[in-house]
C-alpha positions in Angstrom: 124.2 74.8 105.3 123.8 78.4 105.3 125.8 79.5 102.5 125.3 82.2 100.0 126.5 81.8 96.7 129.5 83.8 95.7 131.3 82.0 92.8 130.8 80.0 89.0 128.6 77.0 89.6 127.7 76.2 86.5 129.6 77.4 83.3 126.7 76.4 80.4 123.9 78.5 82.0 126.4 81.5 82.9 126.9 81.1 79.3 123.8 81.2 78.0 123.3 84.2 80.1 125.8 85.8 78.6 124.4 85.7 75.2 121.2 86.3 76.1 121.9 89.6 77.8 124.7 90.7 74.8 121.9 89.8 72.3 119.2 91.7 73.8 121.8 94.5 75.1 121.7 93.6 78.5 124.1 95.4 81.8 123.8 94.5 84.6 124.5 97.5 87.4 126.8 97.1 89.9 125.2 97.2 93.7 127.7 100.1 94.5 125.8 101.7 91.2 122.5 101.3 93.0 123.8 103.0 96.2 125.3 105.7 94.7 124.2 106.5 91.1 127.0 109.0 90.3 129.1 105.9 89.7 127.1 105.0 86.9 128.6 105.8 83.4 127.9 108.9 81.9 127.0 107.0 78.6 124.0 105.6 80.3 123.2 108.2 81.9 122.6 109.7 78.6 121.1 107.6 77.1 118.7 107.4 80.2 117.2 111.0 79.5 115.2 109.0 76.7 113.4 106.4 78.8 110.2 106.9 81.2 110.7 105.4 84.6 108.6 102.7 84.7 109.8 101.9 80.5 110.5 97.9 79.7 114.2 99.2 79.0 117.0 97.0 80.3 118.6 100.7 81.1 115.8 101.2 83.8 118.1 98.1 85.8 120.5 101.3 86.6 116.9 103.3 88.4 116.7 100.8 90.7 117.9 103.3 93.6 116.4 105.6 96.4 118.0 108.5 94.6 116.1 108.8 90.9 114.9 112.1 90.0 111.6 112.5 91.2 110.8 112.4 87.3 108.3 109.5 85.4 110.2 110.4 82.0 113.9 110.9 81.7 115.0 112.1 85.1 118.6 111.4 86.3 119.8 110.6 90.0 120.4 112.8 92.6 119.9 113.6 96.5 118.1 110.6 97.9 114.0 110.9 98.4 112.4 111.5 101.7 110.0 113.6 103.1 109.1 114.5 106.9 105.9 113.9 108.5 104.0 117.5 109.9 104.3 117.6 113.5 100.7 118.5 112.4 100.1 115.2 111.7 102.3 113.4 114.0 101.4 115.6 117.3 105.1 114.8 118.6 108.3 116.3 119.1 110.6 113.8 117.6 111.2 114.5 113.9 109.9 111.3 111.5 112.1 111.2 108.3 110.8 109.0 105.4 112.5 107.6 102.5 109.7 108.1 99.0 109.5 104.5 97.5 107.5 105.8 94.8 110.0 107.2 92.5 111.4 103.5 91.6 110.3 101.7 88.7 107.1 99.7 89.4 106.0 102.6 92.0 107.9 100.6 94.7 111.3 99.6 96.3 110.9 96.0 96.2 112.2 96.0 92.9 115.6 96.7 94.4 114.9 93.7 96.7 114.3 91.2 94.0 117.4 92.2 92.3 119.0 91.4 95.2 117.9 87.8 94.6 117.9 87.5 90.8 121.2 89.3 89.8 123.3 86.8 91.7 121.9 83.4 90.2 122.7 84.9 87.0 125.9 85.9 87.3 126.7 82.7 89.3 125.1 80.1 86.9 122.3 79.3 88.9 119.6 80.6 86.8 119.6 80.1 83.3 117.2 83.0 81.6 116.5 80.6 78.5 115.9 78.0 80.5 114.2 78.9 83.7 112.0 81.1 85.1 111.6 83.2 87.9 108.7 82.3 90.9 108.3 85.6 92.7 106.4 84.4 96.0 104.7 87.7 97.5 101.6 89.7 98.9 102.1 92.0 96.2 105.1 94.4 95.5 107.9 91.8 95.4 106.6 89.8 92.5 105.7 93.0 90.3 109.7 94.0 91.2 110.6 90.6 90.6 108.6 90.3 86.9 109.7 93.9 85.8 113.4 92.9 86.3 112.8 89.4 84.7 111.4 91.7 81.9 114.0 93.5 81.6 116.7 90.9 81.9 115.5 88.7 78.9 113.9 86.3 81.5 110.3 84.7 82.4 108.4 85.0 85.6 105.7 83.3 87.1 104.1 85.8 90.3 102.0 84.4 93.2 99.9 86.4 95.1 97.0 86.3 97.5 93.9 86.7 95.3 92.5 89.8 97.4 95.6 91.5 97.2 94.5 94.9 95.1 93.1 95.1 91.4 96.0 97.3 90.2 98.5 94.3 90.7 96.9 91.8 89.2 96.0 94.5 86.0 99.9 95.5 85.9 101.4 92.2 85.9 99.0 90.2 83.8 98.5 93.5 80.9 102.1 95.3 81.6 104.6 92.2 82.1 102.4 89.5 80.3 103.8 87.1 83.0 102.0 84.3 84.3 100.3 84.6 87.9 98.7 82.5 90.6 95.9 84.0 92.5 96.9 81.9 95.7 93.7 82.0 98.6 93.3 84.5 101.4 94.3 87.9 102.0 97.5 89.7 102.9 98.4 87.4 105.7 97.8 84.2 104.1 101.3 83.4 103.3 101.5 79.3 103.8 99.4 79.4 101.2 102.1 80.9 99.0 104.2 79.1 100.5 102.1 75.7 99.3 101.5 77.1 96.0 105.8 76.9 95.7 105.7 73.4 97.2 103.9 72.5 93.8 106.0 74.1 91.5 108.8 72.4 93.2 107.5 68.7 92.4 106.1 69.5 88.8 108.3 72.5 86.9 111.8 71.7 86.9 112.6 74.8 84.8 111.3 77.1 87.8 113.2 78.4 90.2 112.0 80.3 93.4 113.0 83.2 94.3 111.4 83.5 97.8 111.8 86.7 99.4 110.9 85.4 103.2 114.5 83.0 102.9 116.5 84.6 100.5 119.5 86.9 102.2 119.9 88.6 98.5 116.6 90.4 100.0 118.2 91.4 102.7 121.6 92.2 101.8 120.5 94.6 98.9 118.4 97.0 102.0 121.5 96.3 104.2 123.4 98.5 101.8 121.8 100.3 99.5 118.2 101.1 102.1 120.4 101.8 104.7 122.6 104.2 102.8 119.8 106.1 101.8 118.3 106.5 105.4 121.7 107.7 106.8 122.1 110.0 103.4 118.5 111.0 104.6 119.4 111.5 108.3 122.8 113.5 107.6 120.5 115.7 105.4 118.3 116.9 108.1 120.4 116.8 111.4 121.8 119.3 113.4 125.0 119.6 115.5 122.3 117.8 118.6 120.8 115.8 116.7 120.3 111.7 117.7 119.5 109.0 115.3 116.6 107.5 117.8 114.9 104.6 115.9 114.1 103.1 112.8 110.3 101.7 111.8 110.0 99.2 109.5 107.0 96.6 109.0 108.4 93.4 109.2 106.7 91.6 106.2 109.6 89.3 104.1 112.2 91.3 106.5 114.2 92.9 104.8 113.4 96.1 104.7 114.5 96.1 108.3 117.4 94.3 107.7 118.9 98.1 107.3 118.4 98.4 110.8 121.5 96.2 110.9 123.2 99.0 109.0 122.3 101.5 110.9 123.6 99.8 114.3 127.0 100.3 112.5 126.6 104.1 112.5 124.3 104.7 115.6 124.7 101.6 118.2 122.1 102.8 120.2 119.1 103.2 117.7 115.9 101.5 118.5 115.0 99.3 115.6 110.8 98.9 115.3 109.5 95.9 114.0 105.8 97.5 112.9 102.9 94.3 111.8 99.2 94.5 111.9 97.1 94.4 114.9 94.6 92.2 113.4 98.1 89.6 112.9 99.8 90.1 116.0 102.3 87.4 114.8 105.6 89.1 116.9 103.5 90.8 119.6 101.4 87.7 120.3 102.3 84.7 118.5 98.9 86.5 116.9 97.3 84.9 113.7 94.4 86.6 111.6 93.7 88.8 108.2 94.3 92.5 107.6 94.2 94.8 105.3 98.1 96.2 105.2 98.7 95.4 101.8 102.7 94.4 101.5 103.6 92.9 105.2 102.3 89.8 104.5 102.9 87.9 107.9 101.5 84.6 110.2 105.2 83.6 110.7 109.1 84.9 111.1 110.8 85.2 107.9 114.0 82.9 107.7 116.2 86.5 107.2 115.3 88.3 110.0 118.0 88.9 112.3 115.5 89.1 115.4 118.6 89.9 117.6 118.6 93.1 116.2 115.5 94.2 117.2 114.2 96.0 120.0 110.8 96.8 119.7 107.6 95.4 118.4 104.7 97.5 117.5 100.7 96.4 116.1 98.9 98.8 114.4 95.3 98.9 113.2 94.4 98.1 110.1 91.4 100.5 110.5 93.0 103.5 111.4 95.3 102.7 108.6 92.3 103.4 105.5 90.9 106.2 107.8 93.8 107.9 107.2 94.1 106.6 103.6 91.1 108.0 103.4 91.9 111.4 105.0 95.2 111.9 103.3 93.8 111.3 99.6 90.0 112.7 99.7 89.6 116.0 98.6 87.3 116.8 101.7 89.9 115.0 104.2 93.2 117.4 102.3 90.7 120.6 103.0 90.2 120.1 106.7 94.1 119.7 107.0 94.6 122.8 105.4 91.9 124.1 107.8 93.9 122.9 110.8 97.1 124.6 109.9 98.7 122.2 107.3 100.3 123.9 104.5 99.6 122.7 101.1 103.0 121.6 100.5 102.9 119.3 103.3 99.6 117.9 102.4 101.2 117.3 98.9 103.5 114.8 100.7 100.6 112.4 102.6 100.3 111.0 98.8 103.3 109.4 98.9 102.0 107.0 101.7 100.8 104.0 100.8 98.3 102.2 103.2 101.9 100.3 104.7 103.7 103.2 104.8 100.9 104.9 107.5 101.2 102.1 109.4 105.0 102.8 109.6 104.3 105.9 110.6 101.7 105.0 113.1 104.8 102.9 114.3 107.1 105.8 114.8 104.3 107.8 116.6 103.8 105.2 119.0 107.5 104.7 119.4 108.5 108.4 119.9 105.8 108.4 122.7 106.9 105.6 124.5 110.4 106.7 124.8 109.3 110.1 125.2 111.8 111.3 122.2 112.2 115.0 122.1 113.1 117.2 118.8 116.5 116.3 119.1 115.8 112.9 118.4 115.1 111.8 114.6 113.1 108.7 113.6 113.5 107.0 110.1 111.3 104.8 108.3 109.8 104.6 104.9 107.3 104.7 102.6 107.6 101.2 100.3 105.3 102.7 97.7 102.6 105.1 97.3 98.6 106.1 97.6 99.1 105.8 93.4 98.7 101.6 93.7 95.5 102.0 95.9 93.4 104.2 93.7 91.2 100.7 93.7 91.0 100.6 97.4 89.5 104.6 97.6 86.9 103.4 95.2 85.7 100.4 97.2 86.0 102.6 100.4 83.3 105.1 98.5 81.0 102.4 97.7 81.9 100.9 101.3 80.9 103.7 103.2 79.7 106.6 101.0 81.2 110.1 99.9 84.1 111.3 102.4 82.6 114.2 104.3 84.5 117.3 106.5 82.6 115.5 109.1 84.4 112.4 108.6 87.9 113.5 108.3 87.1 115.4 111.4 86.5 112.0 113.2 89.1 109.7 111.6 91.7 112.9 112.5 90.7 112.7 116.2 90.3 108.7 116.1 93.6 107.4 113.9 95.9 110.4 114.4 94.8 111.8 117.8 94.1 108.6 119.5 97.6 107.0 119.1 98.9 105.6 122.1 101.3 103.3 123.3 99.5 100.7 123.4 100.0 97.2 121.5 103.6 98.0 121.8 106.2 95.8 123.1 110.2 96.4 124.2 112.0 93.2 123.6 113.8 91.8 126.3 116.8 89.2 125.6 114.4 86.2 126.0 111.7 88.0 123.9 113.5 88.2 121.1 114.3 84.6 121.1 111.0 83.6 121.6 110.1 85.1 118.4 113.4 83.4 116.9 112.1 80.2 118.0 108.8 80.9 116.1 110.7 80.2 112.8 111.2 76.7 114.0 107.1 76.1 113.3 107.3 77.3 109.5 111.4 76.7 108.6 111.6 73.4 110.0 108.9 71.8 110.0 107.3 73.2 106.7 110.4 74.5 105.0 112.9 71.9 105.4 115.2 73.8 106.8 117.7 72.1 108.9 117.5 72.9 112.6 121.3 73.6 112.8 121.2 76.9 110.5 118.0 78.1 112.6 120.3 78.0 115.0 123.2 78.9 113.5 121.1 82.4 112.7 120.7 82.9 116.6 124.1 82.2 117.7 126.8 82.4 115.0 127.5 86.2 115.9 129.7 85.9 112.6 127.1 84.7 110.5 125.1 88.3 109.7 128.4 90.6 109.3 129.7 88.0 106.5 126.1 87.3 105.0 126.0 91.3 104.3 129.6 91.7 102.9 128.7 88.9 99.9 127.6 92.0 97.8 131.1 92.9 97.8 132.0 89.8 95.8 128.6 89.9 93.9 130.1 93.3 92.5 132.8 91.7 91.3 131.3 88.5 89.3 129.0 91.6 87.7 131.4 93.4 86.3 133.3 90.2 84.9 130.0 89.3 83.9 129.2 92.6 81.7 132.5 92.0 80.4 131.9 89.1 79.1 128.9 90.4 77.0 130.6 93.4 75.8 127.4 95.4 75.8 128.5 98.2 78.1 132.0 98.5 76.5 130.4 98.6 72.7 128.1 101.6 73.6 
């Protein structure tokens, strides 16, 4: 059954979570908190002014938002962060509006997703923080969210992770959090092996529980609300009296990032919602398999939260033209030729905030805004997940790959990655598209997962089944503030 927990179900290990987080000074934050910060108590806010942004402080639970000061020490909350993409850059007329992951603790916004998953076993009882710990299942972001939160909620973590995911991960989570990780085989894509890395946890450590982001709706419910706030507080922002809320670009990797495409149907019915993956992996586009290099949209299958009925379009992009433009957007040779072609230096100061999945997104709404032929009345959202500041590694090996970057080079890869986008490896899902790529769950759920065919199809055809899924966090909300209650921590401050 389908069914997302949403009351008590076990008294003992609610209790011991209760004196945990009161003995360690522990509050949880509401999810309203998370959306909009300006519900958040002014004594914590105060208290707040003291603590850097990515600090082991239980506080830093209340910075898990889009709209933290753009601050690493003792900034407060405010508009939401975004940035445009140069019609320099992007060569169209459509304006592409990106929400800045980088300003969240960890450098990334999958630390809002895995509090999504962990907050409500604890407040229900189904996760016992001196008993258990947390398996964070991931290509990369989602376990370092998922350890920093079990840091700062009194709890252990155990992170897996493809072993040629990038250096810095591996350095923060085993020097930083001091939690146990599994370098699982493969790159990016290699996911099953995750998967079969869980499947021995599973028979061997009963005090583990998994917190997999590919089938856990807390993942998508927290961007539901709180992601898709931020991109209409991001699209209200910038519009004008004829302006259109066209599309929204997401890469699909444990979707749900793009489950706030299912918001913003609510508020625009007619928005195109992009599914963006990598060429080199056409899983959606062509039932593709293979390895890339976009670190963070870890694919080879359809993740068990993806409401595929919402989506209209599937794009593939590149991995190649992706670190060209890493390359280009980061190099001190590759920022000078921008300037040289008419980029002003506080829109170059932006192209930082991309990390190597965030270009591809915006390859995605290039592509997109050229295939529907969008004009400048028409806005495109998407996002940045984190920034170039987590793949300093990757420059490096690019240097020793292929030598100094050159004006010569960024020349090449500006005409190659930028000017050559077409439309090309693009696909607009029909009806019976779409539930091909439903059916591909079958193959990994089923068969693999255990999943019981019923739900898989419950999730195509149950057109009740999302809308009540997303409001749980309403309820969630509820059990949290019972929960601090019961500590007393926020009422002794």
């Amino acid at each position: 059954m389908i069914e997302i927990t949403d009351r008590i179900t076990n008294e003992k290990a609610r209790e011991n979570a209760i004196r945990r987080f009161r003995e360690k000074g522990i509050i949880l934050p509401l999810f309203k908190q998370q959306k909009d910060p300006g519900l958040i108590p002014g004594k914590i806010k105060e208290k707040l002014k003291d603590i850097g942004l990515w600090e082991m402080h239980p506080l830093n639970l209340f910075r898990i938002s889009w709209k933290n000061e753009p601050k690493n020490s003792g900034g407060l909350f405010g508009r939401v962060n975004y940035f445009e993409i140069p019609r320099k850059i992007s060569g169209v007329k459509a304006r592409i509006i990106m929400l800045a992951g980088k300003w969240f603790p960890t450098g990334a916004h999958k630390v809002g997703a895995a509090y999504g998953c962990l907050a409500p076993r604890i407040i229900t009882g189904e996760f016992d923080p001196t008993y258990h710990k947390a398996v964070w299942p991931s290509t990369g972001n989602y376990c370092r969210g998922g350890a920093f939160d079990c840091k700062l909620m009194g709890s252990s973590a155990v992170a897996i992770l493809p072993e040629e995911m990038s250096r810095e991960r591996f350095d923060w989570l085993r020097k930083e959090i001091g939690c146990e990780v599994i370098a699982t085989p493969g790159c990016e894509s290699n996911v099953k092996e995750i998967y079969d890395a869980c499947w021995e946890i599973r028979r061997n450590r009963p005090d583990c529980v998994i917190l997999n982001q590919f089938d856990e709706f807390g993942n998508a419910i927290w961007h539901y609300h709180i992601t898709g706030d931020a991109l209409e507080e991001a699209f209200n922002l910038e519009r004008s009296a004829a302006s259109r809320l066209a599309a929204y670009v997401s890469a699909t990797g444990s979707a749900g990032t793009i489950a706030a495409g299912d918001y913003l149907r609510t508020i625009a019915p007619e928005v195109k919602v992009v599914a963006s993956e990598a060429l080199q992996c056409p899983t959606l586009l062509q039932n593709g398999y293979g390895g890339h290099r976009i670190e963070g949209i870890g694919d080879k299958h359809v993740p068990w939260v993806h409401n595929v009925r919402n989506t209209d379009v599937v794009t593939a992009i590149d991995d190649e033209d992706c670190m060209r433009l890493f390359r280009l957007f980061n190099e001190e040779e590759g920022i000078k030729y921008l300037l040289s072609e008419g980029l002003k230096q506080e829109e170059a100061d932006t192209l930082s905030l991309l990390g190597i999945s965030g270009i591809a997104n915006m390859i995605s709404a290039i592509k997109t805004a050229k295939y529907f032929e969008f004009t400048g009345d028409d806005i495109i959202l998407s996002l940045a997940t984190d920034s170039a500041e987590l793949y300093r590694s990757r420059l490096d090996e690019l240097r020793e790959k292929r030598g100094a970057y050159t004006e010569k080079q960024a020349i090449k890869d500006f005409e190659k990655a930028l000017g050559g986008i077409a439309t090309d490896n693009l696909k607009e899902l029909s009806y019976i598209d779409k539930k091909a790529i439903h059916n591909l769950k079958y193959f990994t759920w089923v068969e693999q997962q255990q999943k019981d065919v019923e739900d898989l199809d419950r999730l195509w055809y149950d057109r009740d089944l999302w809308p009540g899924i997303f409001a749980s966090i309403e309820r969630w909300d509820e059990l949290i503030e019972e929960f601090n209650e019961h500590t007393g921590v926020l009422k002794g401050m």
